[in-house]
C-alpha atoms as a printed R data frame, in Angstrom:
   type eleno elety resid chain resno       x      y       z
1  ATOM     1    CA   UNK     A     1  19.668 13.935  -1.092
2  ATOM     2    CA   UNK     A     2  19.415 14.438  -5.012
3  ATOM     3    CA   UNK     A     3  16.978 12.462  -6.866
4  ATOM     4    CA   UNK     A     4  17.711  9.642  -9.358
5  ATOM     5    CA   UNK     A     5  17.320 10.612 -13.037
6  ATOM     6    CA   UNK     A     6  14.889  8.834 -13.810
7  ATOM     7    CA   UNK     A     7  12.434  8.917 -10.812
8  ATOM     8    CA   UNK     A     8   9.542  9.751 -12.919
9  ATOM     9    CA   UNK     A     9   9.983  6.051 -14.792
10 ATOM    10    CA   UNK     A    10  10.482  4.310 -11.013
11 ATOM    11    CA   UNK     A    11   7.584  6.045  -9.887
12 ATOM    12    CA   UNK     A    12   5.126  4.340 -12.548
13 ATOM    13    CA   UNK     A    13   6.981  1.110 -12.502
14 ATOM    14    CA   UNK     A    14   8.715  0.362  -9.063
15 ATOM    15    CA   UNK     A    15   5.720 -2.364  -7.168
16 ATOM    16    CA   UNK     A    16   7.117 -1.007  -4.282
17 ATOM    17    CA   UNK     A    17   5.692  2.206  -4.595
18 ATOM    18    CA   UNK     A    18   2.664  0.447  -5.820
19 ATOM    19    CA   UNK     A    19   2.055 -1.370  -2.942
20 ATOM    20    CA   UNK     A    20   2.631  1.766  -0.712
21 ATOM    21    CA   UNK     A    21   0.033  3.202  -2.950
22 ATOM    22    CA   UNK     A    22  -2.246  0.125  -2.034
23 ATOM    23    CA   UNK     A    23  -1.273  0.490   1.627
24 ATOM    24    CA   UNK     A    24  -2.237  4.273   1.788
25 ATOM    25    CA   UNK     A    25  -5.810  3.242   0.765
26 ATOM    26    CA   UNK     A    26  -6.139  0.594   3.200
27 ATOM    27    CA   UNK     A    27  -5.428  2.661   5.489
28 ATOM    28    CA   UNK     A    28  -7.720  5.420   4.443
29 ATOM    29    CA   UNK     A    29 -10.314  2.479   4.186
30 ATOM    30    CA   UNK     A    30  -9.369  1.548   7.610
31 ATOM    31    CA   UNK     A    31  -9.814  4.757   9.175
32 ATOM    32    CA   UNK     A    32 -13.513  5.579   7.565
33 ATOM    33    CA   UNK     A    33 -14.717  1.972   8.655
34 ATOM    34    CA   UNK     A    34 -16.741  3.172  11.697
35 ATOM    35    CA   UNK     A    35 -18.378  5.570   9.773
36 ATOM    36    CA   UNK     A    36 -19.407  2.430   7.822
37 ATOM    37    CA   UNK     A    37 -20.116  0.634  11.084
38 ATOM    38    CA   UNK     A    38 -22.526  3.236  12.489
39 ATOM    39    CA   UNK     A    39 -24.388  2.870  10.027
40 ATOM    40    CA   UNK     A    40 -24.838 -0.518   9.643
41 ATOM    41    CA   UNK     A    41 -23.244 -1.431   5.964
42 ATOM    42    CA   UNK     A    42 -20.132 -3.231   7.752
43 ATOM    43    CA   UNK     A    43 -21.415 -5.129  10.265
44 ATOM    44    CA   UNK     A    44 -20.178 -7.945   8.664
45 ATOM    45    CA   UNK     A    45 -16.523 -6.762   8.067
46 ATOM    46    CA   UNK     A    46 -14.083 -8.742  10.685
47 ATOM    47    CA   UNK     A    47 -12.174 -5.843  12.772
48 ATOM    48    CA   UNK     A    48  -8.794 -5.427  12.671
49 ATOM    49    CA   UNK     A    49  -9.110 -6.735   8.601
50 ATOM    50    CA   UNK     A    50  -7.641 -3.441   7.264
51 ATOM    51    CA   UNK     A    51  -4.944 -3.311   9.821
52 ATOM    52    CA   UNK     A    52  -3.745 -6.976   8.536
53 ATOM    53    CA   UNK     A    53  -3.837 -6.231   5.183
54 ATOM    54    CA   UNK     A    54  -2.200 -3.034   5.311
55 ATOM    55    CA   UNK     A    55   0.688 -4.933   7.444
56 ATOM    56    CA   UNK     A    56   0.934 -7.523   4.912
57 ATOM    57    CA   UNK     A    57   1.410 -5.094   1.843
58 ATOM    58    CA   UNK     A    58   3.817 -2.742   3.914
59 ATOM    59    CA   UNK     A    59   5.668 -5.910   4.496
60 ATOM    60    CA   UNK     A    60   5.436 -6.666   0.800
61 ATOM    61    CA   UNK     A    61   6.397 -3.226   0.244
62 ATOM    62    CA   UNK     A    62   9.737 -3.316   1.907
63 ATOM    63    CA   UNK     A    63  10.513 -7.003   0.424
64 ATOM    64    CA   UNK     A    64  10.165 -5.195  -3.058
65 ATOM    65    CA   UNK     A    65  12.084 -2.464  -2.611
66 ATOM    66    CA   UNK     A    66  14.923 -4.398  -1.891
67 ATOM    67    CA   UNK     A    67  14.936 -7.054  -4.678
68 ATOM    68    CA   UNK     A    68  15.660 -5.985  -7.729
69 ATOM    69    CA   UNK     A    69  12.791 -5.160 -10.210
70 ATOM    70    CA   UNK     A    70  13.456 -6.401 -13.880
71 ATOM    71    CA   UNK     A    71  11.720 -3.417 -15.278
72 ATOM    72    CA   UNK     A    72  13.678 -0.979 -14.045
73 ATOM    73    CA   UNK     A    73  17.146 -1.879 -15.447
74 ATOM    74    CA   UNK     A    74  19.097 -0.640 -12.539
């Protein structure tokens, strides 16, 4: 599977990539949270927060990466 020319430009501009970016790091943040817990700094975090928020972007995610994105021309 060859990559597209200009992959470097859809890389920096694409939101879907973005928001896979932004899902990576809730999930990160997800997965250190009962290190946080143990320790008493979260207490007042809701569980399951990170979970629903990385669902949401991963949903927003695939939405944008099939509607076209002005800023990438093609």
């Amino acid at each position: 599977m060859p990559l597209k020319h200009d992959w470097k430009r859809i890389l920096l501009r694409a939101w879907s990539i973005r928001l896979m970016v932004l899902a990576a790091i809730l999930s990160g943040l997800e997965a250190a949270l009962p290190f946080g817990h143990n320790l008493g700094w979260l207490d007042w975090l809701p569980g399951g927060l990170f979970a629903l928020l990385t669902f949401a972007v991963v949903a927003a995610a695939f939405v944008s990466r099939i509607v076209a994105q002005k800023n990438l021309g093609d």
